[in-house]
C-alpha positions in Angstrom: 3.3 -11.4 -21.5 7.0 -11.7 -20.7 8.4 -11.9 -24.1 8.5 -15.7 -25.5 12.1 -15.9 -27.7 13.8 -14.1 -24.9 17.6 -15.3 -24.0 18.8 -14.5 -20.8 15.8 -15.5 -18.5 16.8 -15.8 -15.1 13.4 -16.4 -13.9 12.8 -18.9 -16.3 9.0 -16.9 -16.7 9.3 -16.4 -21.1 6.1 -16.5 -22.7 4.2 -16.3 -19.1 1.4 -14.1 -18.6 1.3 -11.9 -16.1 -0.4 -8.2 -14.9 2.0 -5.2 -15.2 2.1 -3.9 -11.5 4.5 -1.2 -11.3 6.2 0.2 -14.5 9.6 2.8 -13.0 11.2 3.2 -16.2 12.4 1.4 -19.3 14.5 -0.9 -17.3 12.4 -1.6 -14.2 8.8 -3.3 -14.9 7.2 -5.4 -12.4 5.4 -7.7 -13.5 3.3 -10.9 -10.9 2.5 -14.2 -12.8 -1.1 -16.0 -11.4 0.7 -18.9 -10.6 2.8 -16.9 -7.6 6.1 -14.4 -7.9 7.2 -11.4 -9.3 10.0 -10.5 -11.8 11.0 -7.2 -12.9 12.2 -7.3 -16.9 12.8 -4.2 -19.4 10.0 -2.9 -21.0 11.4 -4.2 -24.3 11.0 -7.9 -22.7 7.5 -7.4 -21.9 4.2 -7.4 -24.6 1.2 -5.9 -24.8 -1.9 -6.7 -27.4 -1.4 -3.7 -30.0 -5.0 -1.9 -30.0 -8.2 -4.2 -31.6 -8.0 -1.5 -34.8 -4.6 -1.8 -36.2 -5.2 -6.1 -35.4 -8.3 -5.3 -37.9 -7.0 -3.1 -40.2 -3.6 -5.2 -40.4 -6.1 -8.9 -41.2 -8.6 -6.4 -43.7 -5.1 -5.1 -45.7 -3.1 -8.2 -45.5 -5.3 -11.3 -44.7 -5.8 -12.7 -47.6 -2.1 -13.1 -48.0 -1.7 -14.8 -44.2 -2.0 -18.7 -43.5 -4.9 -19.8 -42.3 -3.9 -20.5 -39.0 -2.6 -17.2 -38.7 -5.4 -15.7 -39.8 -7.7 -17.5 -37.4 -5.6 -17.1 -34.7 -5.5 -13.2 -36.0 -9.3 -13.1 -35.7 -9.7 -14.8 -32.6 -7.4 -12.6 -30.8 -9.2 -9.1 -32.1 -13.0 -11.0 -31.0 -11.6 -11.3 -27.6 -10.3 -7.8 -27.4 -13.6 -6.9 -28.5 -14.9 -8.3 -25.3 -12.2 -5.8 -23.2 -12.7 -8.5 -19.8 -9.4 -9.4 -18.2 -9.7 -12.8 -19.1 -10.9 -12.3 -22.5 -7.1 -10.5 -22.8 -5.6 -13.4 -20.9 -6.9 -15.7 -23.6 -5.6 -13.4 -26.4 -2.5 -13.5 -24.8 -2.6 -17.6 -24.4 -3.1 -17.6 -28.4 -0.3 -15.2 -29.2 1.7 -17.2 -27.1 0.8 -20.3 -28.9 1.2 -18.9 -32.4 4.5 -17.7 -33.2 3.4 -16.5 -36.7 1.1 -13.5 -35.1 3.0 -12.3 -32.7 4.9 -9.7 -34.4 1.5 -9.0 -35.8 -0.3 -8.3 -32.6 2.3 -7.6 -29.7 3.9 -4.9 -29.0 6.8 -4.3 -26.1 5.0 -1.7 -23.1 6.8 1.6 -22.9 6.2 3.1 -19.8 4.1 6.7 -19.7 5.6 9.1 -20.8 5.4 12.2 -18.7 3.5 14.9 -19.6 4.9 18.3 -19.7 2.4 20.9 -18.2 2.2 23.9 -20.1 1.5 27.5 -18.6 -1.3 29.5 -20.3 -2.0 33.4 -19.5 -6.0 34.4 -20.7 -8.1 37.0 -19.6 
């Protein structure tokens, strides 16, 4: 999900959902939207759902101090994750989108992979 609050958006595409494609580097992520085209947007500008643990462990440690909504909307999202289907993660998406009170909560920006370093080992 391009990132909703963002500034400077060219491609008038923030808060739309769309698959990662190709990810270069920390500048260069391209990302295609359902509804047709392709943008490319730093990886800062660009969310991911955090993993379906840390959305549990964060509404087990702190939900009774969330509002309702949040906390439903909390819940919903880490069912759906729990399903791991595309569109089940579309739909997580769709409610992240529509409540701003979770989304520091369960997105995170995509960093792209970082490269592994291949180490040499000498055994007998």
């Amino acid at each position: 999900m391009v990132q909703p609050d963002l500034e400077n958006d060219s491609g008038m595409k923030r808060g739309h959902i769309g698959v990662l494609t190709m990810s270069f580097s920390e500048k260069e992520n391209y990302v295609r939207f359902p509804e047709g085209g392709e943008a490319y947007f730093p990886a800062a500008q660009v969310m991911m759902l955090k993993d379906k643990q840390e959305v549990f462990n964060d509404l087990t440690n702190n939900g009774s101090s969330l509002p309702l909504d949040d906390f439903k909307a909390m819940y919903k999202i880490m069912l759906l994750q729990d399903r791991g289907t595309s569109q089940a993660i579309y739909s997580a998406l769709a409610i992240a989108n529509d409540n701003p009170g979770v989304q520091e909560r369960v997105l995170d920006s995509i960093n792209p992979a970082p490269k592994q370093d291949l180490a040499k080992t000498y055994a007998r």
